[in-house]
Backbone as CSV, one residue per row, in Angstrom:
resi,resn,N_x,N_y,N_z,CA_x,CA_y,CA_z,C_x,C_y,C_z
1,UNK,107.401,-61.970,22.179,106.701,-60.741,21.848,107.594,-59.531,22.112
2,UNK,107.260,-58.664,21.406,108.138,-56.631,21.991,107.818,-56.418,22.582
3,UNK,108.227,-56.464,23.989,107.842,-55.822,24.909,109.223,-54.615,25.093
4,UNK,110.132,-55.239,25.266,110.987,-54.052,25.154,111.390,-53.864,23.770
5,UNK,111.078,-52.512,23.379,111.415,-52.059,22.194,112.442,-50.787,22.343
6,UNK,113.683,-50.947,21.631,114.342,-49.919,21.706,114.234,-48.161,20.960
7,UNK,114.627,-47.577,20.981,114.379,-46.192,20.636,114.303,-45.784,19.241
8,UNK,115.229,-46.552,18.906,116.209,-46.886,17.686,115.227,-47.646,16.723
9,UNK,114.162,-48.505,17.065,113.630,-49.810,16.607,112.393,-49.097,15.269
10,UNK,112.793,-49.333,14.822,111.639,-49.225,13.157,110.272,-48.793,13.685
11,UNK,109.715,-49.350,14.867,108.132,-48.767,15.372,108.172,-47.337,15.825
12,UNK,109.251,-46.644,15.862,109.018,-45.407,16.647,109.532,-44.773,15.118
13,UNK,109.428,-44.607,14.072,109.391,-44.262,13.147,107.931,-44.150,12.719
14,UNK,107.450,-45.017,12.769,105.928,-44.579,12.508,105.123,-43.512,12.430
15,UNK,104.336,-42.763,11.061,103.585,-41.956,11.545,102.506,-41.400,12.332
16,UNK,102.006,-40.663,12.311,101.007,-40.314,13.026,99.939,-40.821,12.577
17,UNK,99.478,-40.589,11.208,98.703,-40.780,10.031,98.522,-42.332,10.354
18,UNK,99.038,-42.810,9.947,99.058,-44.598,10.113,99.000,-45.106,11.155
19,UNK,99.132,-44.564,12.731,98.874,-44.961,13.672,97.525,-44.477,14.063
20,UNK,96.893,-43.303,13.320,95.428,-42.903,13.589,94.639,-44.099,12.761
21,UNK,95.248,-44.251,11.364,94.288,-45.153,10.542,94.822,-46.692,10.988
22,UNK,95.375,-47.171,11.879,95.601,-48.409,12.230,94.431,-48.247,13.381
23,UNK,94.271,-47.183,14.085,92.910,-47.544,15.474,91.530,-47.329,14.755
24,UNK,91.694,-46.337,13.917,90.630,-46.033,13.297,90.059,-47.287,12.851
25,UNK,90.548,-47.741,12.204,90.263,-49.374,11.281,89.537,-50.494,12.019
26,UNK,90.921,-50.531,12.990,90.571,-51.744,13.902,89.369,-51.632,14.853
27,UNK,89.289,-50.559,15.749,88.142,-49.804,16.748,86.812,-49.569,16.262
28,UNK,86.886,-49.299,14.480,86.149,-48.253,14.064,85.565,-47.002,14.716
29,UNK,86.706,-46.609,14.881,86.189,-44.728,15.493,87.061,-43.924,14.391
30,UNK,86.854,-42.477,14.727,87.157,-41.729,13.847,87.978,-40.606,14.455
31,UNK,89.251,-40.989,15.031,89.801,-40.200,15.695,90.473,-39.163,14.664
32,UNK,91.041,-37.896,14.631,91.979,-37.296,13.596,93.258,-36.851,14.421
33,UNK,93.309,-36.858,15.934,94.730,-36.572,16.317,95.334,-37.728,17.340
34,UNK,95.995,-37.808,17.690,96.887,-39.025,19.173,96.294,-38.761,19.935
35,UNK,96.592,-37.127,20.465,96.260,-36.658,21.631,94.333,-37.337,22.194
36,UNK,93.801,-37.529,21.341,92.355,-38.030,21.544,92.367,-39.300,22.322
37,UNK,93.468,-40.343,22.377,93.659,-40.863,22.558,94.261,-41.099,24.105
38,UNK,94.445,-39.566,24.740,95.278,-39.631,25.876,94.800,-40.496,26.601
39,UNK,93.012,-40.686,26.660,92.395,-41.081,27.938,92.913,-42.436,28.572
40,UNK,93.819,-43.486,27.270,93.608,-44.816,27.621,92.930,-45.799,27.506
41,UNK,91.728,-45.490,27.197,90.299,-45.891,26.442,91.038,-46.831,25.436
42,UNK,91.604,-46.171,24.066,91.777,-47.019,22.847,92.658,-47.836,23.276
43,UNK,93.620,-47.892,24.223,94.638,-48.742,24.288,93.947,-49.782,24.576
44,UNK,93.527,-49.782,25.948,92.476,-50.794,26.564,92.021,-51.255,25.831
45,UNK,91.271,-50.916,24.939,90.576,-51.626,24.197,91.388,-52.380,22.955
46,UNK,92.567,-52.003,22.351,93.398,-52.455,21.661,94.128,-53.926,21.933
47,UNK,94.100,-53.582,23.452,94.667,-54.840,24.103,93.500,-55.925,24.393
48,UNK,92.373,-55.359,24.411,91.104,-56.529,24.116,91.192,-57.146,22.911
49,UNK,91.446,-56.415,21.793,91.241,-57.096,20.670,92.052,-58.147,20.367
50,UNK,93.491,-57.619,20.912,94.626,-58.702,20.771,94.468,-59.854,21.818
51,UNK,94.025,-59.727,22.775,93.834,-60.507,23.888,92.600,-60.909,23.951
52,UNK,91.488,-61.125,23.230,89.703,-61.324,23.004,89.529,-61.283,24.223
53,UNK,88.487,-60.664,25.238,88.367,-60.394,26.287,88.818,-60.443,27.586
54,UNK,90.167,-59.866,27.798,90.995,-59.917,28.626,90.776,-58.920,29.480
55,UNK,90.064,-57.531,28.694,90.216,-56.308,29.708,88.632,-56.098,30.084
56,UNK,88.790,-55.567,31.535,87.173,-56.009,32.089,86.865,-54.513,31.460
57,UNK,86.030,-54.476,30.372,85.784,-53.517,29.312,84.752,-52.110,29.861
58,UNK,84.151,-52.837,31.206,83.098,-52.094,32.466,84.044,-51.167,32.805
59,UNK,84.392,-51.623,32.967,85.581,-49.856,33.978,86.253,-49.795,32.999
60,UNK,86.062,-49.369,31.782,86.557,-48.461,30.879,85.975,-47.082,30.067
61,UNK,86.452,-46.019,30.739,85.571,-44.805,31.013,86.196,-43.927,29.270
62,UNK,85.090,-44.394,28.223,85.516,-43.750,27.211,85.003,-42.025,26.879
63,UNK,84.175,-41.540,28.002,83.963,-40.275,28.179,85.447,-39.838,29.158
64,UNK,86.598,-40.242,29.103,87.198,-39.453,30.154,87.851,-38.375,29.666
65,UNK,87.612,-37.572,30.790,88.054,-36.105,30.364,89.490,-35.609,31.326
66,UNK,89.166,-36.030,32.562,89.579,-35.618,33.778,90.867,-36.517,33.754
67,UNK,92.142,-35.810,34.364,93.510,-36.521,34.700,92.855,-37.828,35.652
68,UNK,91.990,-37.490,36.253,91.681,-38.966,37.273,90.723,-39.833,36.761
69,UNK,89.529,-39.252,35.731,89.302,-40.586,34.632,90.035,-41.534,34.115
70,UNK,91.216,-40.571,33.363,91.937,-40.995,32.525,92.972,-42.107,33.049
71,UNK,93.789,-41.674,34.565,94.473,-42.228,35.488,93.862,-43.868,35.632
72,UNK,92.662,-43.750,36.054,91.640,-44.885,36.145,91.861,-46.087,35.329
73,UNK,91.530,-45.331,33.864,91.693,-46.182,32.832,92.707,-47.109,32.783
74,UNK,94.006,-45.775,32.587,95.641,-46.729,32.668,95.656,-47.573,33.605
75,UNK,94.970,-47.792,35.043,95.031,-48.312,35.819,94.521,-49.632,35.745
76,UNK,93.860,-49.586,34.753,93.278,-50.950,34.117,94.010,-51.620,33.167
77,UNK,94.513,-51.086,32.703,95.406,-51.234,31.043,96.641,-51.821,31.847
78,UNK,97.341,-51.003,33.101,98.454,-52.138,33.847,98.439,-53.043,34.653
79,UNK,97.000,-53.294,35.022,96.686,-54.423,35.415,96.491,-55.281,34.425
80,UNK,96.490,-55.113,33.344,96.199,-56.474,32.243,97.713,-56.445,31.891
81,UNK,97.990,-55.164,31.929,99.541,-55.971,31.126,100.281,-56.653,32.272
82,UNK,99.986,-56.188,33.727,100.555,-57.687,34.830,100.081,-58.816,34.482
83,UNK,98.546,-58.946,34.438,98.164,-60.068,34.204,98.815,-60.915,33.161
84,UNK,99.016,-60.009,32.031,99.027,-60.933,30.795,100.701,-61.130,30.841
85,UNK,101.725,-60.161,31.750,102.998,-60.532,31.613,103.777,-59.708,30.961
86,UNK,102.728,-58.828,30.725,103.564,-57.728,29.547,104.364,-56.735,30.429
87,UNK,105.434,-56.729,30.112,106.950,-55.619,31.042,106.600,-54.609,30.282
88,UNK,105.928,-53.727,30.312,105.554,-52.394,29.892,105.578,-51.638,31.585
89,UNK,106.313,-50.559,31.461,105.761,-49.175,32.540,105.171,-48.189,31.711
90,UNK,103.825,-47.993,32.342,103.061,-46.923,31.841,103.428,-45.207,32.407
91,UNK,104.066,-44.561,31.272,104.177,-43.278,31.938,103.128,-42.529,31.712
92,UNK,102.225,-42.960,33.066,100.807,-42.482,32.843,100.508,-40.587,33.128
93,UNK,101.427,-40.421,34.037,101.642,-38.947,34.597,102.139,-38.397,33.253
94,UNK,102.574,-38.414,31.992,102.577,-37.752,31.044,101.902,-37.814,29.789
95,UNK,100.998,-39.205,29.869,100.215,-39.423,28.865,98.747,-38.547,29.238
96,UNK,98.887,-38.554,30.197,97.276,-37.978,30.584,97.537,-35.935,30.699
97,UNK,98.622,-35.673,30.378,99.111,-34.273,29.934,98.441,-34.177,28.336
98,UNK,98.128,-35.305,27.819,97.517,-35.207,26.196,98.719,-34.834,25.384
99,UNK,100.201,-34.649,25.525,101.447,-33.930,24.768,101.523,-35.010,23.691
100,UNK,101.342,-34.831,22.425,101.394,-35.199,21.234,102.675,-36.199,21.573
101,UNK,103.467,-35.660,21.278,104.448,-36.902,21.261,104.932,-38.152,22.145
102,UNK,104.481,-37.612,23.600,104.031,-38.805,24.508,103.500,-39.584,23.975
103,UNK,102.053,-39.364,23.515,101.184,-40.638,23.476,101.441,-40.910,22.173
104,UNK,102.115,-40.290,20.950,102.300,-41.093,19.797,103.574,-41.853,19.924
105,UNK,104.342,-42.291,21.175,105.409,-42.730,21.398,104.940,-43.843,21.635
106,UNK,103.790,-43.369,23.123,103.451,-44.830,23.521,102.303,-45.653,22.354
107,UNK,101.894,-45.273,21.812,100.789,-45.865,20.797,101.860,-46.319,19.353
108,UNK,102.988,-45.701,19.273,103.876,-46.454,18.229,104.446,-47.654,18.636
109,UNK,104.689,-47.527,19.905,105.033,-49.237,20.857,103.988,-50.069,20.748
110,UNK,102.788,-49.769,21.100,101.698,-50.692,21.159,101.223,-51.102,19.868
111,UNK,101.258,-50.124,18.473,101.358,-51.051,17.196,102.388,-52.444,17.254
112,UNK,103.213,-51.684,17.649,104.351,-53.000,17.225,104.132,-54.199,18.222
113,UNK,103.507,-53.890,19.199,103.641,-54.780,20.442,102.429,-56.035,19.672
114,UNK,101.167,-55.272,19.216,100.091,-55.831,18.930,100.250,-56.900,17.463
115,UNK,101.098,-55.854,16.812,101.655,-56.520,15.724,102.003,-58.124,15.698
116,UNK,103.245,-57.903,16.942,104.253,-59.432,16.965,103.003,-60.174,17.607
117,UNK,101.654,-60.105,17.851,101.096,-60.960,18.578,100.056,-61.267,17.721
118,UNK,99.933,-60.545,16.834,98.556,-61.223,15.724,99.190,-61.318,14.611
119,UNK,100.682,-61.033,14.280,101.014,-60.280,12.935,100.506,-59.504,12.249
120,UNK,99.872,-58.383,12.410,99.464,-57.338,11.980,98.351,-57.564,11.549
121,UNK,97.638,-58.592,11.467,96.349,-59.472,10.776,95.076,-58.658,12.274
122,UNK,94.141,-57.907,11.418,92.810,-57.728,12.358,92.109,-58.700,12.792
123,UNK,91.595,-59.078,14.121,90.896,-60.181,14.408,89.039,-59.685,13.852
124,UNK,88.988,-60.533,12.813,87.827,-60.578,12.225,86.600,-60.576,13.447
125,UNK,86.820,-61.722,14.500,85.729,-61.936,15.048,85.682,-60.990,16.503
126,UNK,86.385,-60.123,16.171,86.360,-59.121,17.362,85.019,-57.998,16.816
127,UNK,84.093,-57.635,17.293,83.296,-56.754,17.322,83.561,-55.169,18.443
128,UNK,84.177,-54.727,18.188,84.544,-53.551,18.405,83.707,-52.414,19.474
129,UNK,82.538,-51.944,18.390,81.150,-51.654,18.637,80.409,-52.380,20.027
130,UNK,80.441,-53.367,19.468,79.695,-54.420,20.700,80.310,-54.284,22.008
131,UNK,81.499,-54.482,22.048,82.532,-54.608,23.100,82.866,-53.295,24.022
132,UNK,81.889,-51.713,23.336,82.135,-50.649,24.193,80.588,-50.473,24.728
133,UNK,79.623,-51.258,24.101,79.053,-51.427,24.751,78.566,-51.790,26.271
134,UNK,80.049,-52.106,26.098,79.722,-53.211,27.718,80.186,-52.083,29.115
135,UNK,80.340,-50.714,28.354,81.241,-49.679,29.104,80.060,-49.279,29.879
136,UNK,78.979,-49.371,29.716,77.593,-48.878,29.985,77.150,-47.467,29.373
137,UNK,77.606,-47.347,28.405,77.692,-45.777,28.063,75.711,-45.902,27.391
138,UNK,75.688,-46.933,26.243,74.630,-46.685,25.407,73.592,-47.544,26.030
139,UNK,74.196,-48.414,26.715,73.047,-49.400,27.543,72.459,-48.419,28.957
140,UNK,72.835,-47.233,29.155,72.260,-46.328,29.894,71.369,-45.341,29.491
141,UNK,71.795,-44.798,27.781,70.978,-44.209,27.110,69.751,-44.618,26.682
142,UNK,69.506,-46.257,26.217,68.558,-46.838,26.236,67.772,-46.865,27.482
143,UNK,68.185,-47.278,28.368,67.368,-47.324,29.532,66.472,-46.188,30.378
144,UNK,67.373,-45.104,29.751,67.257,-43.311,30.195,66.026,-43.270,29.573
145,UNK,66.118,-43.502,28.150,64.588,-43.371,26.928,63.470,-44.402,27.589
146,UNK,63.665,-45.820,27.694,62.697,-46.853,27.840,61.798,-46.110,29.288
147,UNK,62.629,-45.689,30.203,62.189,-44.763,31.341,61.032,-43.875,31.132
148,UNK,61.532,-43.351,30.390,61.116,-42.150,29.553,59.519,-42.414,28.769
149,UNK,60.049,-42.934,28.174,58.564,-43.747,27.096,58.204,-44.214,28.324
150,UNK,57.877,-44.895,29.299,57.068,-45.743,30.159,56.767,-44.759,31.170
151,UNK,57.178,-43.709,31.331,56.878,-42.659,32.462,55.166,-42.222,31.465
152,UNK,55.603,-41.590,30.108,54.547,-41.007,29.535,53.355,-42.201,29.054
153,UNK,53.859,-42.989,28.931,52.620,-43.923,28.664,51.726,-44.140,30.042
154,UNK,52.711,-44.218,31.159,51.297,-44.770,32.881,50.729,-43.190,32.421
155,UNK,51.418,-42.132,32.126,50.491,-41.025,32.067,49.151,-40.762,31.576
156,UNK,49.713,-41.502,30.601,48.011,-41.128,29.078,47.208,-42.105,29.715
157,UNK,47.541,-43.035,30.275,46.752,-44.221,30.721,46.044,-43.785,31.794
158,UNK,46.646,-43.024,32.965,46.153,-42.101,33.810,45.213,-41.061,33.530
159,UNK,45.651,-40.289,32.942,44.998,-39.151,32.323,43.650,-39.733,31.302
160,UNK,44.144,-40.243,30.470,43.389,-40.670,29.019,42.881,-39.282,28.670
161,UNK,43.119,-38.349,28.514,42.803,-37.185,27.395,43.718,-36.481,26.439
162,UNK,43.319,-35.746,25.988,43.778,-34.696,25.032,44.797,-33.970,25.709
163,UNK,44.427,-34.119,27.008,45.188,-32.594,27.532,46.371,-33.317,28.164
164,UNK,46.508,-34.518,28.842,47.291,-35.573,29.110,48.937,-35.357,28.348
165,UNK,47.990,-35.563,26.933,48.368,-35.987,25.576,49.768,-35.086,25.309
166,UNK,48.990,-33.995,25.310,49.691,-32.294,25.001,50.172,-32.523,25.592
167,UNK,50.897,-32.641,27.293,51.367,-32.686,27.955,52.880,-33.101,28.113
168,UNK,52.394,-34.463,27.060,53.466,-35.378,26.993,54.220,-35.000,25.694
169,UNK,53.366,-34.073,25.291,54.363,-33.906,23.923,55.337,-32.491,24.233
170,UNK,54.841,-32.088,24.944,55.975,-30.925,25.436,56.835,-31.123,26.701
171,UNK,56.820,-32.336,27.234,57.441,-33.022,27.852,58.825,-33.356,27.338
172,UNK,58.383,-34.465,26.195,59.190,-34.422,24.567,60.003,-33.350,24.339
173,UNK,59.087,-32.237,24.231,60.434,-31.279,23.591,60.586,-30.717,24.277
174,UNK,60.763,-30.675,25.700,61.749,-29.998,26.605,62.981,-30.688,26.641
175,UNK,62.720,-32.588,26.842,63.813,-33.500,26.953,64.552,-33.228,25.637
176,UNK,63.909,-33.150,24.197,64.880,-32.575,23.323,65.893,-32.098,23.164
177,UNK,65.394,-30.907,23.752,65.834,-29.390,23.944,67.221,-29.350,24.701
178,UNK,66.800,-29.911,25.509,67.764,-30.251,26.481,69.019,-31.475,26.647
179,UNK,68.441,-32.342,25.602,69.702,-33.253,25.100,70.465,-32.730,23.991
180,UNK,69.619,-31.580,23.397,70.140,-30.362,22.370,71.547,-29.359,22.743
181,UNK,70.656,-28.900,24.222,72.169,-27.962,24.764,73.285,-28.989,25.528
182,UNK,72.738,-30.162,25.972,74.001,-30.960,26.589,74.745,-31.341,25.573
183,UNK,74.357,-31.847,24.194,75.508,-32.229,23.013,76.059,-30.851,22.655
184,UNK,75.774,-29.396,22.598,76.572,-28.316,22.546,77.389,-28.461,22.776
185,UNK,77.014,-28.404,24.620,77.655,-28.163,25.381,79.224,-29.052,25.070
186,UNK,78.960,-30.111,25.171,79.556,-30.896,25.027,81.161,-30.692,23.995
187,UNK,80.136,-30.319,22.825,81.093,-30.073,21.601,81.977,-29.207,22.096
188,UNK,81.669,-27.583,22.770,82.090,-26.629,22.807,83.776,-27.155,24.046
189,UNK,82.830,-27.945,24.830,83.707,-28.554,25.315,85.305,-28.605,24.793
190,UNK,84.765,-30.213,24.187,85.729,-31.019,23.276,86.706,-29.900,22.141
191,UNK,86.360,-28.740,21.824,86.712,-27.493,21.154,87.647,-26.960,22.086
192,UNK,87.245,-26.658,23.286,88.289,-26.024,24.159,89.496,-26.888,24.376
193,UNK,89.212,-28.010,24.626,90.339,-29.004,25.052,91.031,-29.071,23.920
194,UNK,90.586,-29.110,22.209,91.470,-29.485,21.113,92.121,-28.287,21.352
195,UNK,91.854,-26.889,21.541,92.600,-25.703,21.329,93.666,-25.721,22.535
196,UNK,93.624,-25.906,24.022,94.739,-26.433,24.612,95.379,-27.206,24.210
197,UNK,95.067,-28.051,23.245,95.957,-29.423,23.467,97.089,-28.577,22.136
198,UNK,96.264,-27.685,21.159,97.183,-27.540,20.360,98.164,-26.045,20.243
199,UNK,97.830,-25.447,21.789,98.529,-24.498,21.812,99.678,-24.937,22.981
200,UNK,99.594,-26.364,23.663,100.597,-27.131,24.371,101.568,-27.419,23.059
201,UNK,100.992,-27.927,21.865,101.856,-28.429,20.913,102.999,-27.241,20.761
202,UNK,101.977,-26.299,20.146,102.696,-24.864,19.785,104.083,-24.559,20.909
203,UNK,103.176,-24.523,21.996,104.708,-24.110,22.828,105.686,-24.776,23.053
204,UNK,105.372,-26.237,22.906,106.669,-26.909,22.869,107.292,-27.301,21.806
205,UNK,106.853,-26.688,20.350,108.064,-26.868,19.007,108.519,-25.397,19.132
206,UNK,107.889,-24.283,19.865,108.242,-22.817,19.895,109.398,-22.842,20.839
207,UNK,109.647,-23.836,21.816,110.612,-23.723,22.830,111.469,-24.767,22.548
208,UNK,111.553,-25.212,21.017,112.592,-26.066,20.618,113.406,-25.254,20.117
209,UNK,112.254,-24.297,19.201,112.922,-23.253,18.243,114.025,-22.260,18.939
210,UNK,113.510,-21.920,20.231,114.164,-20.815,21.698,115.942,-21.399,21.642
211,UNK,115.435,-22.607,21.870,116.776,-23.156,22.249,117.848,-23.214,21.233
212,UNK,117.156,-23.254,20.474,118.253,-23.694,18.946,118.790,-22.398,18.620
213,UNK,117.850,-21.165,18.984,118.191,-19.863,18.988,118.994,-19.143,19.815
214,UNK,119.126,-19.872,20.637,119.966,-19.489,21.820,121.530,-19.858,21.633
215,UNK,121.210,-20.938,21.412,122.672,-21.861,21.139,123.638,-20.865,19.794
216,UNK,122.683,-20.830,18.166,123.506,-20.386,17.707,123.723,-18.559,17.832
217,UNK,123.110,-18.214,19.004,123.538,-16.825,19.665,125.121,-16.488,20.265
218,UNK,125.166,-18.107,20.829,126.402,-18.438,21.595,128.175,-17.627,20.608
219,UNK,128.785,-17.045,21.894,129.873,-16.587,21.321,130.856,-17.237,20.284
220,UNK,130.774,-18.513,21.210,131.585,-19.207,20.563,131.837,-19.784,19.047
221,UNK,129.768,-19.612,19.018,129.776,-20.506,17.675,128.490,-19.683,16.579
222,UNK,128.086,-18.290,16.828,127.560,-17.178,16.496,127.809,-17.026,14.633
223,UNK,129.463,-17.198,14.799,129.397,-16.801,13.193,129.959,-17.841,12.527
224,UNK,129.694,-19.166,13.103,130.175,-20.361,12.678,128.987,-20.621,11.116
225,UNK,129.479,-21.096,9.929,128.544,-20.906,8.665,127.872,-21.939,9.322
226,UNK,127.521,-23.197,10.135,126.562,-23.591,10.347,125.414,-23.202,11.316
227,UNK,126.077,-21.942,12.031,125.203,-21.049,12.663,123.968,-19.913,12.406
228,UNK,124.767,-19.583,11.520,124.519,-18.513,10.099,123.423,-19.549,9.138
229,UNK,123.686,-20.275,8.329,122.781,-20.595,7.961,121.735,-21.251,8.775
230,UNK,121.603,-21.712,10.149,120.147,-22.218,11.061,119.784,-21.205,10.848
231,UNK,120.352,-19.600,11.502,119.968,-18.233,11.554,119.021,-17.588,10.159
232,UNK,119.709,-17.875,8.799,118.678,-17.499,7.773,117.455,-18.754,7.705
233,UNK,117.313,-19.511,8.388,115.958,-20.387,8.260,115.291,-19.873,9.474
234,UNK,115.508,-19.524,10.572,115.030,-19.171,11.541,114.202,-17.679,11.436
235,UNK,115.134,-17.232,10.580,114.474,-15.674,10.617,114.294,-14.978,9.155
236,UNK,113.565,-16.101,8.243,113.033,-15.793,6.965,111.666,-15.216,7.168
237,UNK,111.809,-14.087,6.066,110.531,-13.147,6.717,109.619,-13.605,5.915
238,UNK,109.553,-14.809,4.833,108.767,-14.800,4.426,107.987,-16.276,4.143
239,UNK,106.578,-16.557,5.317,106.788,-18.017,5.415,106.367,-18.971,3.914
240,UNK,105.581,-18.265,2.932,105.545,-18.920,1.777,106.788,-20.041,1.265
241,UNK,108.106,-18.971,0.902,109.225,-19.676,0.650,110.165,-20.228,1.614
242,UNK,110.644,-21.481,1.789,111.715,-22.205,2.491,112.995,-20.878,2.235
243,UNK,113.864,-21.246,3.443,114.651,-20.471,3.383,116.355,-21.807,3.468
244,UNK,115.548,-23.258,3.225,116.407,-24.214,3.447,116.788,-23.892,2.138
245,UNK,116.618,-23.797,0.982,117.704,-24.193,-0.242,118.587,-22.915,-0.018
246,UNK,118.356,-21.556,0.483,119.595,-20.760,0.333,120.597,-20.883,1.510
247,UNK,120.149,-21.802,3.089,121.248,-22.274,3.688,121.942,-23.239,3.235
248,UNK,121.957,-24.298,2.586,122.150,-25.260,2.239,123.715,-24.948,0.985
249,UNK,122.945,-23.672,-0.375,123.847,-22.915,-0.705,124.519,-22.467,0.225
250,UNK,124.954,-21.599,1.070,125.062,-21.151,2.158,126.654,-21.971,2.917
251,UNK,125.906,-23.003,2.843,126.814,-24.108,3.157,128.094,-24.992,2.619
252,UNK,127.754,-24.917,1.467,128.123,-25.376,0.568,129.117,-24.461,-0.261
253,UNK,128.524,-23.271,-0.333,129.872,-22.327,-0.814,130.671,-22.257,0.178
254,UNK,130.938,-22.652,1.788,131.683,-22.190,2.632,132.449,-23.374,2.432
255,UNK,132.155,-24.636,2.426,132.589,-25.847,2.165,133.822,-25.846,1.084
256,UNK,133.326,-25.422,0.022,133.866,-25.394,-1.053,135.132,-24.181,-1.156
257,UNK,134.902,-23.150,-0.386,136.150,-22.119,-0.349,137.033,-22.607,0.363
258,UNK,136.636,-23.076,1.603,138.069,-23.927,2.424,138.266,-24.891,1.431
259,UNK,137.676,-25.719,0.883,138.355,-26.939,0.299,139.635,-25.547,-0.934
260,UNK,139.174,-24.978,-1.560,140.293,-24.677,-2.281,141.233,-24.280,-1.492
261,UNK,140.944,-23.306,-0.292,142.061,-22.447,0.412,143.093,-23.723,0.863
262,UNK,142.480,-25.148,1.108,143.116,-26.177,1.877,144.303,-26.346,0.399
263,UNK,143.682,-26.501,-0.501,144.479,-27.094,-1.565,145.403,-25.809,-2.091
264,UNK,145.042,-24.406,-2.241,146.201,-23.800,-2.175,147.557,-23.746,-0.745
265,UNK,147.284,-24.156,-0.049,148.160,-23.802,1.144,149.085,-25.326,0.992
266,UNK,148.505,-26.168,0.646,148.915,-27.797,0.305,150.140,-27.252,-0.998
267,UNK,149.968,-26.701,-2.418,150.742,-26.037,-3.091,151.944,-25.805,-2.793
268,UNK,151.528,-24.580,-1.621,152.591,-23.303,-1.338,153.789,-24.498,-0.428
């Protein structure tokens, strides 16, 4: 099996796109970025599918939000890969940062890993659905309601009136109401965290850009034509049009004047 996969190796080529619609598929969830993925949750569970119940699926916290949910999780995920033998180190202290390219690094390994072990073939008789069940997430929600319904029924039975009745129905829509503002809440949540996660992105292709800007600032290599042209892509005022086909010209006429100057001086 891949367990060590090199840097170099065809899986870390992979897109993003195809590594969302490879979990998407298999999991059936509907993730749209990696970063969703920081918690550890899908892996875990990825490695169930390949492994049919290998990972104790109970302590797998698919609400995690928190660096120490999330921590938790991985903590499960490297205990199966001891168990199962798999030489993976989890760099869990940067996956649980949510940084895009962390976890689409480590989730481009784990395609390939999952790959050499099923050949890329979905296990039909894996139930997905069923299997997060066992997290206690919905088998608590049921039980929350059955509560619920059996609280108001000893009531009416108690009561037996009209007024009982009423009672229980605005009972109802308070619990509504109120499972109303906790899914808000919730969302508004999950909103804040996508907008960190994607102004972490921002600053770290903005502090790629810093550097590259810095460099061709450098004395040495300032008016070098491959400096000059990074410089007109860097600081095109206008983001509609690429400013790559006029470095490229750019380039290419500089190319082309030494090549003659080389061949007149070759002449002389």
């Amino acid at each position: 099996m891949a367990t060590n996969i090199g840097m170099m190796d065809s899986a870390y080529f992979v897109g993003r796109n195809e590594i969302l619609t490879w979990i998407n598929s298999r999991l059936q969830l509907n993730l749209s970025r990696v970063e969703e993925a920081a918690s550890g949750a899908v892996q875990c569970q990825m490695i169930d599918m390949t492994y049919p119940r290998s990972v104790p699926m109970h302590k797998v916290n698919f609400d995690a939000k928190t660096e120490y949910d999330m921590i938790q999780n991985y903590k499960v995920l490297q205990e199966v890969f001891n168990k199962l033998k798999i030489d993976k180190h989890i760099e869990v202290n940067r996956l649980v940062k949510g940084r895009p390219l962390d976890n689409l690094e480590f989730l481009q390994w784990l395609k390939r890993y999952c790959d050499s072990v099923n050949g890329g073939i979905m296990n039909e008789h894996y139930d997905p659905v069923e299997r997060r069940l066992k997290v206690g997430k919905d088998k608590n929600l049921k039980a929350s309601r059955s509560k619920s319904l059996e609280a108001i029924n000893l009531h009416n039975s108690a009561s037996g009136d009209v007024a009982g009745l009423n009672r229980n129905i605005g009972l109802l829509k308070q619990s509504a109401a109120s499972s109303e503002v906790r899914a808000l809440s919730k969302e508004i949540h999950d909103l804040k965290l996508s907008v960190d996660l994607l102004e972490k992105e921002r600053d770290f292709y903005f502090a790629k850009l810093r550097d590259i800007e810095i460099l061709c600032q450098t004395a040495q290599v300032e008016n070098h034509p491959i400096a000059l042209a990074v410089k007109k892509i860097l600081y095109a005022a206008d983001a509609q049009d690429s400013a790559l086909e006029e470095a490229q010209e750019y380039i290419t006429q500089y190319i082309d004047d030494n090549g003659e100057t080389e061949e007149a001086e070759n002449d002389d």
